[in-house]
C-alpha positions as CSV (number, residue, x, y, z in Angstrom):
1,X,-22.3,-106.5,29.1
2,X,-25.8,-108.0,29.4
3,X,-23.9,-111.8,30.1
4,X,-21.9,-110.1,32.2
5,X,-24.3,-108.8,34.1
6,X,-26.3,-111.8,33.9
7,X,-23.4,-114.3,35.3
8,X,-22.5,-112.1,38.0
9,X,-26.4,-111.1,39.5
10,X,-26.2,-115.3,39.6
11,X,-22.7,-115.7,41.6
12,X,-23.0,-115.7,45.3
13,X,-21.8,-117.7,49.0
14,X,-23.0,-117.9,52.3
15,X,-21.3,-116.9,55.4
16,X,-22.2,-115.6,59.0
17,X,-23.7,-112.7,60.0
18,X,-21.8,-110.1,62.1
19,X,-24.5,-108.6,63.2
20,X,-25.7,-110.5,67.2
21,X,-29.2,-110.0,68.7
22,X,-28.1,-109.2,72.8
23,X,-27.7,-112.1,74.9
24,X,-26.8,-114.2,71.9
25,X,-23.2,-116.2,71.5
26,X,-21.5,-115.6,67.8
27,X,-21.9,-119.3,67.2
28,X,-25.5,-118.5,66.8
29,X,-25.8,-115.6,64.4
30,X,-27.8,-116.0,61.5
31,X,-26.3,-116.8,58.2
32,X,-26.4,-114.6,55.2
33,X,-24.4,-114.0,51.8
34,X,-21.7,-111.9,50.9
35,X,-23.1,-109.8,47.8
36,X,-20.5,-108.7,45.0
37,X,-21.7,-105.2,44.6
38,X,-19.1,-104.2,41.0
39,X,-16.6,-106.1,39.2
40,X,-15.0,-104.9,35.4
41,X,-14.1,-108.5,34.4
42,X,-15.2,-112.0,35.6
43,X,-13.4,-115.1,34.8
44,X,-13.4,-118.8,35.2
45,X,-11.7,-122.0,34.4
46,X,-13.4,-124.5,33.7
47,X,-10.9,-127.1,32.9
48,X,-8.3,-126.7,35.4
49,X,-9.9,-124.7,38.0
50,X,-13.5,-125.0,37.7
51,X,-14.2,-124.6,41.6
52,X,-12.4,-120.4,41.4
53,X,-13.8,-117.8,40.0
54,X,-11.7,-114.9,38.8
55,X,-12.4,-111.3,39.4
56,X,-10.6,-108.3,37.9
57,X,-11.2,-104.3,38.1
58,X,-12.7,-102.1,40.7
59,X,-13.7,-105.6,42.6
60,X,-16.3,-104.6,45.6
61,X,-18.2,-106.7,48.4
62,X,-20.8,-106.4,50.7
63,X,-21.5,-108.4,53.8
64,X,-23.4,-106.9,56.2
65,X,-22.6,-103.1,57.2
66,X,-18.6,-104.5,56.1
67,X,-17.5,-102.9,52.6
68,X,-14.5,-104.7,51.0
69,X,-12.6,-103.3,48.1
70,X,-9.6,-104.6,45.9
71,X,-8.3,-104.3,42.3
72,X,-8.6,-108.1,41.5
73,X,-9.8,-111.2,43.6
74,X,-9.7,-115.0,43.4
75,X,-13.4,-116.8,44.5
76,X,-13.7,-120.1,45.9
77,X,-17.0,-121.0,46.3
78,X,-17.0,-124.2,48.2
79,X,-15.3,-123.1,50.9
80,X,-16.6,-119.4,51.1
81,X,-13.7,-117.7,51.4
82,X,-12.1,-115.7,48.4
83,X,-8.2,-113.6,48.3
84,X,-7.9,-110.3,47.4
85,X,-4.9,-108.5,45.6
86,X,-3.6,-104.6,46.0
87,X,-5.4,-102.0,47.3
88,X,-7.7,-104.1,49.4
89,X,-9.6,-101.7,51.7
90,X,-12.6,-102.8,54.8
91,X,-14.7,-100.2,55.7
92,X,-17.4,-100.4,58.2
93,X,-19.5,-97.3,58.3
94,X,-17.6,-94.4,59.2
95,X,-15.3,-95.9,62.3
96,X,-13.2,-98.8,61.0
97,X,-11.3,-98.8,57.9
98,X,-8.6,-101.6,57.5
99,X,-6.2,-101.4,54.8
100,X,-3.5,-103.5,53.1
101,X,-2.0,-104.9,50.2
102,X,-3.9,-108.9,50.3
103,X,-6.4,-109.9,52.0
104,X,-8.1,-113.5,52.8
105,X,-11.2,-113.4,54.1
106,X,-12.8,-116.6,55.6
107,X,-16.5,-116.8,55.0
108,X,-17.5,-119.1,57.6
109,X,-15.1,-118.2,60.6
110,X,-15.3,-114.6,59.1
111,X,-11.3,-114.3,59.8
112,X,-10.2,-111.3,57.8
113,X,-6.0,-112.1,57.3
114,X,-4.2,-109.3,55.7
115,X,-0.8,-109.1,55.0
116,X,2.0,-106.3,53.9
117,X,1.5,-102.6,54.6
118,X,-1.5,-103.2,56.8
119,X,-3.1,-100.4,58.3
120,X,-6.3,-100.2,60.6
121,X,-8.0,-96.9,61.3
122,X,-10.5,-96.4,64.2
123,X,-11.3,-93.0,64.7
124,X,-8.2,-91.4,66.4
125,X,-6.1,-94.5,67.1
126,X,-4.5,-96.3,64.0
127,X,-2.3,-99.5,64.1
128,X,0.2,-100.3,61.3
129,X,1.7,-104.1,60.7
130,X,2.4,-106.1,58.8
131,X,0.2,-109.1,59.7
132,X,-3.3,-108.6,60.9
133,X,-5.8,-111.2,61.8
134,X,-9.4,-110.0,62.2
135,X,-12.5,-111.4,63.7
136,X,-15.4,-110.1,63.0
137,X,-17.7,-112.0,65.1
138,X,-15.5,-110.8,68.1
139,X,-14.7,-107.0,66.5
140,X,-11.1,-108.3,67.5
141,X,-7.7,-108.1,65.5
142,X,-4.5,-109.2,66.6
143,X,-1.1,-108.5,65.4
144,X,2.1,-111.2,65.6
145,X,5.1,-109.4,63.5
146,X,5.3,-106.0,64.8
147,X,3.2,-103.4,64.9
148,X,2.7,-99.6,65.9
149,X,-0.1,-98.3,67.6
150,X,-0.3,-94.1,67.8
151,X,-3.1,-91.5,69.0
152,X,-3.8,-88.4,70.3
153,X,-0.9,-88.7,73.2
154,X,0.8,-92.0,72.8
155,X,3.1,-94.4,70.3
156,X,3.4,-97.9,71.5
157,X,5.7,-100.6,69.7
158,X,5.2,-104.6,70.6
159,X,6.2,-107.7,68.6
160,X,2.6,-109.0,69.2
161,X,-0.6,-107.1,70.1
162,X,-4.6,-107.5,70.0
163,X,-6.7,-104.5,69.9
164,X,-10.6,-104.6,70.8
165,X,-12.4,-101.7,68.9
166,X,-15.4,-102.4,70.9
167,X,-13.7,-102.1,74.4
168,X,-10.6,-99.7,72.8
169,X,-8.3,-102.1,74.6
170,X,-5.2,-102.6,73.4
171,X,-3.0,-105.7,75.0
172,X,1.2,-105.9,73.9
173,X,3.3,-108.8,74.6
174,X,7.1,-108.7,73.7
175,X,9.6,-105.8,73.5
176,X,6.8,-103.5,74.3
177,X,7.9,-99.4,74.3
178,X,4.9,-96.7,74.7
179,X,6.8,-93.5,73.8
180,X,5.3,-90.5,76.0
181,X,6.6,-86.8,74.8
182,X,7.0,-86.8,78.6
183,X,8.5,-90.3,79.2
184,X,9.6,-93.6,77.7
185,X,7.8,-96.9,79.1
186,X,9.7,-100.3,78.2
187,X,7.9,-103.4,79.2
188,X,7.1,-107.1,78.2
189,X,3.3,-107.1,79.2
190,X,1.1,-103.8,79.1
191,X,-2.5,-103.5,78.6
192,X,-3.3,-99.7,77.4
193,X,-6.8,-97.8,77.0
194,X,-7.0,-95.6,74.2
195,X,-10.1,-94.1,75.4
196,X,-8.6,-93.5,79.0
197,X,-5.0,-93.3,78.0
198,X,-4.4,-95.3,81.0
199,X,-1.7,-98.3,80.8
200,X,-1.9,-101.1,83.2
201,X,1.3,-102.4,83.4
202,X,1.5,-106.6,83.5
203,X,5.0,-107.3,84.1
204,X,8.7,-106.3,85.0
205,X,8.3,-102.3,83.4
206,X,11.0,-99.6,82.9
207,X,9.4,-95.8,82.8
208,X,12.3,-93.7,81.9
209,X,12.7,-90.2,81.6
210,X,14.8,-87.1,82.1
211,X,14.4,-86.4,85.5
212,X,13.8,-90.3,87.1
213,X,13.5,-93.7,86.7
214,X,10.7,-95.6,87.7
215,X,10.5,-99.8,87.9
216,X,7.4,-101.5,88.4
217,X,5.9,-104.9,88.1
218,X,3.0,-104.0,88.3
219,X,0.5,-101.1,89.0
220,X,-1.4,-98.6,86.2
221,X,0.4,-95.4,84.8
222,X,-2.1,-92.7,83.9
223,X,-0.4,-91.3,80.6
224,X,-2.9,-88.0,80.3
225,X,-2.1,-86.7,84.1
226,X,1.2,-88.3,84.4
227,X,0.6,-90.0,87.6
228,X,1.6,-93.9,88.4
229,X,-0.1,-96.0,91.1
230,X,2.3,-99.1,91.4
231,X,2.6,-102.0,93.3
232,X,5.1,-104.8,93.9
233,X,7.6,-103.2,95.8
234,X,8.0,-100.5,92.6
235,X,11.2,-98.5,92.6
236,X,11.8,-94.7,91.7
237,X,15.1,-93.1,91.3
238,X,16.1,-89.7,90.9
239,X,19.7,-88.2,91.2
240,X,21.3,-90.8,93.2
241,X,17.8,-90.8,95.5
242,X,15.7,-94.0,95.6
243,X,12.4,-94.6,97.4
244,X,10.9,-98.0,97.3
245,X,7.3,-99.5,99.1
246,X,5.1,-102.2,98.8
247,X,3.1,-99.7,97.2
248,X,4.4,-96.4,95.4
249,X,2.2,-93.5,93.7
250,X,3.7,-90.7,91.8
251,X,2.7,-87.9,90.1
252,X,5.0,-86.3,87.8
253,X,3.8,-82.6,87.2
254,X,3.5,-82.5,90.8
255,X,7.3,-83.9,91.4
256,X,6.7,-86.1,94.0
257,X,6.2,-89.9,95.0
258,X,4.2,-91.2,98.1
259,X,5.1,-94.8,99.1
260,X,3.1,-97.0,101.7
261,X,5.0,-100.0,103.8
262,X,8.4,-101.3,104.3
263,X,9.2,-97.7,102.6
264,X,13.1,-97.2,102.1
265,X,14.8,-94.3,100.8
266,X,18.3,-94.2,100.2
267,X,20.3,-91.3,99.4
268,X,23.9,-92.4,97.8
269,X,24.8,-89.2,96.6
270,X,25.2,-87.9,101.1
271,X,24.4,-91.3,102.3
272,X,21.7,-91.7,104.4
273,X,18.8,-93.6,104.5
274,X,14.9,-93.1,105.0
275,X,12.7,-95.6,106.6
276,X,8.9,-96.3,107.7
277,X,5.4,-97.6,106.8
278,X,4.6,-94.3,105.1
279,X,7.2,-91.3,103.1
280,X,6.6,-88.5,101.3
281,X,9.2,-87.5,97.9
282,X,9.6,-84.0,96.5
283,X,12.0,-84.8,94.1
284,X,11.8,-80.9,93.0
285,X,12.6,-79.7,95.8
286,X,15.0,-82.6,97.4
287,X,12.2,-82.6,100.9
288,X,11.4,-85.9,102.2
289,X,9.3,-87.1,105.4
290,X,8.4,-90.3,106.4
291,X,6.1,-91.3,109.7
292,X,4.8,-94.7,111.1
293,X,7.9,-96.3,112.6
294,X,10.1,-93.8,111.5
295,X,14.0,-94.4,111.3
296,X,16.5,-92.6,109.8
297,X,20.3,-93.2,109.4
298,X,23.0,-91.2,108.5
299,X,26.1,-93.6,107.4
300,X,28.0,-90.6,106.0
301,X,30.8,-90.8,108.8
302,X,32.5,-94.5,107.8
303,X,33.3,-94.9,111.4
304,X,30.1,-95.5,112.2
305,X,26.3,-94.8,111.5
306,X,23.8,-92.4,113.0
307,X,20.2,-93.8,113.7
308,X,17.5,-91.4,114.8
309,X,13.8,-92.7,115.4
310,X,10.8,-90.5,116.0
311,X,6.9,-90.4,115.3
312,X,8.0,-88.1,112.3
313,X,10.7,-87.3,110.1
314,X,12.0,-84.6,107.7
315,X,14.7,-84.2,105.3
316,X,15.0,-80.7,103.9
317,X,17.8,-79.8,101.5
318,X,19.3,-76.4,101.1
319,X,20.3,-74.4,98.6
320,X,20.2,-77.9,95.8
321,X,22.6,-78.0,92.7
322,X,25.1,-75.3,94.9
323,X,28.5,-75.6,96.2
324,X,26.3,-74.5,99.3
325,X,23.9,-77.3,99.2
326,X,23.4,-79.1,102.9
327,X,20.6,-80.9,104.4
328,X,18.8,-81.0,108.2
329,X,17.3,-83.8,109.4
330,X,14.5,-83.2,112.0
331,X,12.7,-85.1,114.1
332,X,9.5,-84.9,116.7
333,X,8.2,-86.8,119.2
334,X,9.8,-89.2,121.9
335,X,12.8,-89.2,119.5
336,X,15.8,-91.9,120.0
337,X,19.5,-91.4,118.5
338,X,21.8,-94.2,118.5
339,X,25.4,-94.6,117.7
340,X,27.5,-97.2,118.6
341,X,29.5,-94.2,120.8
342,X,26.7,-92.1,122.0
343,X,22.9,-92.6,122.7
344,X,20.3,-90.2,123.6
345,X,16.6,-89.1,123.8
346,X,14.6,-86.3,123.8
347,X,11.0,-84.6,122.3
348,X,12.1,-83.0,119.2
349,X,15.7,-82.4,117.4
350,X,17.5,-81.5,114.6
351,X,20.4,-82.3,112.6
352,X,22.5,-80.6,110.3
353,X,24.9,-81.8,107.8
354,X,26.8,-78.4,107.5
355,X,28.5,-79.2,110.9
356,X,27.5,-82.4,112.0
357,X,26.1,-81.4,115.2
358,X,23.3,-82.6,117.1
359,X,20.3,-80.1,118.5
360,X,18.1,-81.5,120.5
361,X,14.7,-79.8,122.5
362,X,12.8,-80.8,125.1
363,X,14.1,-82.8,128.5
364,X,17.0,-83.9,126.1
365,X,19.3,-86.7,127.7
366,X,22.4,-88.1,126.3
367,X,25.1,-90.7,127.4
368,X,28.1,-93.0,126.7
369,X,28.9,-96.4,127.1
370,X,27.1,-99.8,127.0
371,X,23.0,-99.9,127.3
């Protein structure tokens, strides 16, 4: 034991520091050694493999505030890098832990590679894969075979991910899927906060759930409140009803959407349609408005379609999910109907879908024929 003690007080390689004084690049950190802290057995070859040194039992390191642990590893001295085998285990005080089944670790780039059953623990957010690369001058791992991410609220899936602990930002690329108890978000490119639960979506994005569907290209989806403020001409779609803008925000415990320029809603289901710069979505209660160049149209009647154009318009819905279910569409201020047999104007009026008949208020004037 005494040799052993002896040979192993004498073993040790450089690598650099983790630890950065502020303003100062990682390039520059200060070198210092990686200490083997316990070991049962040490080993070496002379002959043919004098430059490894063989470790076996219990194996711990030190470098810096970065605890490494395996049941055997393999030390290469010139290089300053050594492999470790089953159980290998990184802890860093009492907010990282990374976990997996072999482990290279790079002493001069300190690049941590680990590979099979990899796990990484940072407080309340863990990632499993099967691949992990981690820098520890950057406090930066990245996955490139699949991996899971889950905490308090979220699950998220990608092919390829890097995670900051520092920042607790999490980037996905590739068959991306953040599983909400409330919703399902498919995408290619998300960024997602785990401190904020906030993800900012990146590219073409599908956010499914019971009630709707919402596309989006791009805009953020608060995952905590449930509320989405997209961009990109973002599309949601409920029940045969879709409302597209420029610029879309939606909140789904309040069940309704708000979209801003070039808004269109379409109703399929009793065909009509919704324009303007500006429309209000209750998709609760089936009520729409819209304002700022206004238009509606009503292309229910195949012979031809209804428009009506006024400062503001409503859509209210009656007695939804009934055999009794009809709508009214009213409108106010210096209103305009056209059809291709009748045109009119007037101050306010209203239309109702349970007899097709026009009601219109205030110096009201209708008429036939060519304009």
């Amino acid at each position: 034991m005494k040799r052993l003690f002896f040979i192993l007080c004498l073993f040790g390689f450089t690598i650099i520091a983790a630890q950065t004084p502020a303003g100062q690049s990682p390039q520059q950190k200060k070198k210092t050694r990686v200490d083997l802290i316990h070991a049962d057995e040490y080993k070496v070859d002379k002959l043919d493999r004098p430059e490894v040194q063989v470790l076996v039992g219990s194996v711990v390191f030190l470098h810096d505030s970065m605890y490494m642990y395996c049941d055997s590893a393999l030390i290469y001295e010139l290089t300053n890098s050594f492999e470790a085998f089953e159980n290998v285990r990184m802890e860093q005080g009492d907010t990282l832990f990374i976990y997996g089944d072999y482990l290279y670790y790079d002493g001069m780039s300190q690049l941590a590679e680990l590979r099979n059953n990899v796990k990484m623990i940072n407080r309340n957010t863990t990632l499993t894969t099967d691949s992990l690369i981690y820098d520890r001058l950057f406090n930066f791992g990245y996955y490139f075979e699949g991996g899971m991410l889950t905490d308090e609220q979220n699950i998220l899936n990608s092919d390829w991910g890097e995670y900051s602990p520092a920042t607790k930002i999490v980037v996905f690329n590739h068959e991306v899927v953040l599983e909400n108890p409330q919703f399902t978000l498919y995408s290619d490119n998300l960024k997602y906060s785990k401190e904020t639960k906030i993800a900012t979506i990146l590219g073409p994005s599908n956010i499914v759930s019971d009630q709707n569907h919402i596309y989006s290209e791009r805009g953020i989806y608060d995952t905590t409140n449930d509320v989405g403020e997209l961009m990109d001409r973002s599309i949601l779609t409920n029940q045969g009803r879709k409302l597209t803008g420029d610029s879309l925000y939606y909140s789904r415990k309040g069940g309704y959407g708000e979209a801003f320029e070039n808004v269109v809603m379409t109703d399929s289901i009793n065909k009509n349609m919704l324009k303007g710069n500006y429309c209000f979505y209750n998709e609760l209660t089936d009520y729409a408005y819209a304002t700022d160049r206004a238009v509606a149209i009503d292309y229910s009647q195949q012979a031809d379609s209804l428009y009506m154009h006024g400062d503001t318009l409503k859509m209210i819905t009656y007695y939804p999910k009934t055999d009794s279910v009809h709508r009214e569409v009213r409108a106010y201020h210096k209103v305009r109907i056209y059809r291709t047999d009748i045109q009119g104007v007037c101050d306010s009026l209203l239309y109702s879908s349970k007899d097709s008949c026009l009601y219109m208020f205030t110096d009201p004037i209708i008429w036939n024929g060519p304009q």
